[in-house]
TIFIRO-841884 format. One line per field, with one value per residue (C-alpha): residue in one letter; x negated, z negated, y negated. Coordinates in steps of 0.1 Angstrom, whole numbers, plus 2048, in hexadecimal, padded with zeros to 3 digits. Layout:
BEGIN
code: (a, ...) .
xx: (X, ...) .
zz: (Z, ...) .
yy: (Y, ...) .
END
This chain:
BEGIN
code: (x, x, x, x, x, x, x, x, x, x, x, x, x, x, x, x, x, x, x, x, x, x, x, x, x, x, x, x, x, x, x, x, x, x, x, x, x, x, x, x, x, x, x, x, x, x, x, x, x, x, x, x, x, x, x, x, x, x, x, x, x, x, x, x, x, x, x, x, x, x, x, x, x, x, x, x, x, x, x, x, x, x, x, x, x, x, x, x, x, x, x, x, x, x, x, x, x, x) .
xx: (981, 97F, 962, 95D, 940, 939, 933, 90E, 90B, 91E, 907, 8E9, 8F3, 8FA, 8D5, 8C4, 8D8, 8CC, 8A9, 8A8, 8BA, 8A0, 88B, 8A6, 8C5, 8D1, 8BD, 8D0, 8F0, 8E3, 8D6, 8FA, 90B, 8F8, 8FB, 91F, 922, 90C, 920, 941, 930, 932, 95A, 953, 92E, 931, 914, 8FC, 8E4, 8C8, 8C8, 8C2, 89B, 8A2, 8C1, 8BC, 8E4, 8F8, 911, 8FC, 8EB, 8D6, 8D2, 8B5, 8B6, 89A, 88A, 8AA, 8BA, 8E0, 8E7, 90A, 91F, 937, 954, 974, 98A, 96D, 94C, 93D, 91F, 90B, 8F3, 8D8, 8B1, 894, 87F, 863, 87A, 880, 8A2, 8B2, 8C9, 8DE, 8E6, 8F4, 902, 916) .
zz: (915, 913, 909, 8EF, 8EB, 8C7, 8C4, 8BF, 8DF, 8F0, 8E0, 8EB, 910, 911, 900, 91E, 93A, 92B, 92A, 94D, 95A, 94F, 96C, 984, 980, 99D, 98C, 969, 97E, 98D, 967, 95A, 973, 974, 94D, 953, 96C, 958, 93C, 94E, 959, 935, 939, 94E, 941, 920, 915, 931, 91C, 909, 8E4, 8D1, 8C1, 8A2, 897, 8A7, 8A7, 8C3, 8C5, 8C2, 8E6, 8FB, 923, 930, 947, 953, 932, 91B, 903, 909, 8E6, 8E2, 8CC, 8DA, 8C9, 8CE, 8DF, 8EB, 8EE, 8D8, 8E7, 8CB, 8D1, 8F1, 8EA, 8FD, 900, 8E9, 8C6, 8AF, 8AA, 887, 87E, 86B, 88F, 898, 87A, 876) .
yy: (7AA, 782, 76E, 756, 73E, 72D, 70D, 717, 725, 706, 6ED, 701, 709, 6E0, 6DC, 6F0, 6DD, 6BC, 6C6, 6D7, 6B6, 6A1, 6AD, 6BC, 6BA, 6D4, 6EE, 6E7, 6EC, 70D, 714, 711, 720, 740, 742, 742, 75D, 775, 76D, 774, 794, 7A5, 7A7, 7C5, 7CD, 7C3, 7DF, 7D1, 7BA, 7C9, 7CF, 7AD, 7BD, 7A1, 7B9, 7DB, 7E0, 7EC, 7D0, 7B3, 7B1, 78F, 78D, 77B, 760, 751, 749, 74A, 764, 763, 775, 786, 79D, 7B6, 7BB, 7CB, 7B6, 79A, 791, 773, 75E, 757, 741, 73B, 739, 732, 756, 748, 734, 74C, 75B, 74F, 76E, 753, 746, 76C, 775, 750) .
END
C-alpha cells in the first residue's frame, strides 16, 4: 500500500513544526520525524489507528501523537492523510470528506 498526504495534511504538519520551532526547534524535528514513521507504519498496519468518533466508519481512522489527530482514510490500493489536528480544535468533516 503507498501513502499519500493532501495538501491539507502537508500545510498542517508544516503549521505544527513552525509553532513547536518557535520555542525548540530540535523538538519540532523529533515532532516531524516521529509523525513520519508512524505514518510509514500504516503500509503494513494500515487498520492500527482508532476509529475517527466524528465519522464512526471503518475506513476513516486518526493515531495520536502527543496531542495530535493524524486522521486517515484506508482505501484499496493507499492510504490518504487527511488532515492533522491538535486533540482539543474540532474536526470539520468538510476537511475529511474533501
Amino acid at each position: 500500500m503507498k501513502i499519500i498526504w493532501s495538501p491539507l495534511a502537508v500545510e498542517r504538519a508544516a503549521e505544527i513544526v513552525e509553532y513547536i520551532s518557535r520555542d525548540n526547534p530540535t523538538a519540532s524535528e523529533k515532532w516531524v520525524d516521529t509523525v513520519f514513521h508512524k505514518v510509514e507504519q500504516l503500509k503494513s498496519f494500515p487498520e492500527s489507528g482508532r476509529i475517527v468518533a466524528e465519522i464512526n466508519s471503518k475506513d476513516f481512522r486518526e493515531l495520536i501523537y502527543g496531542n495530535y489527530r493524524i486522521i486517515y482514510r484506508i482505501e484499496k490500493t493507499q492510504i490518504s492523510i487527511l488532515t492533522i489536528r491538535h486533540g482539543k480544535q474540532m474536526l470539520p468533516i468538510d476537511e475529511i470528506h474533501a
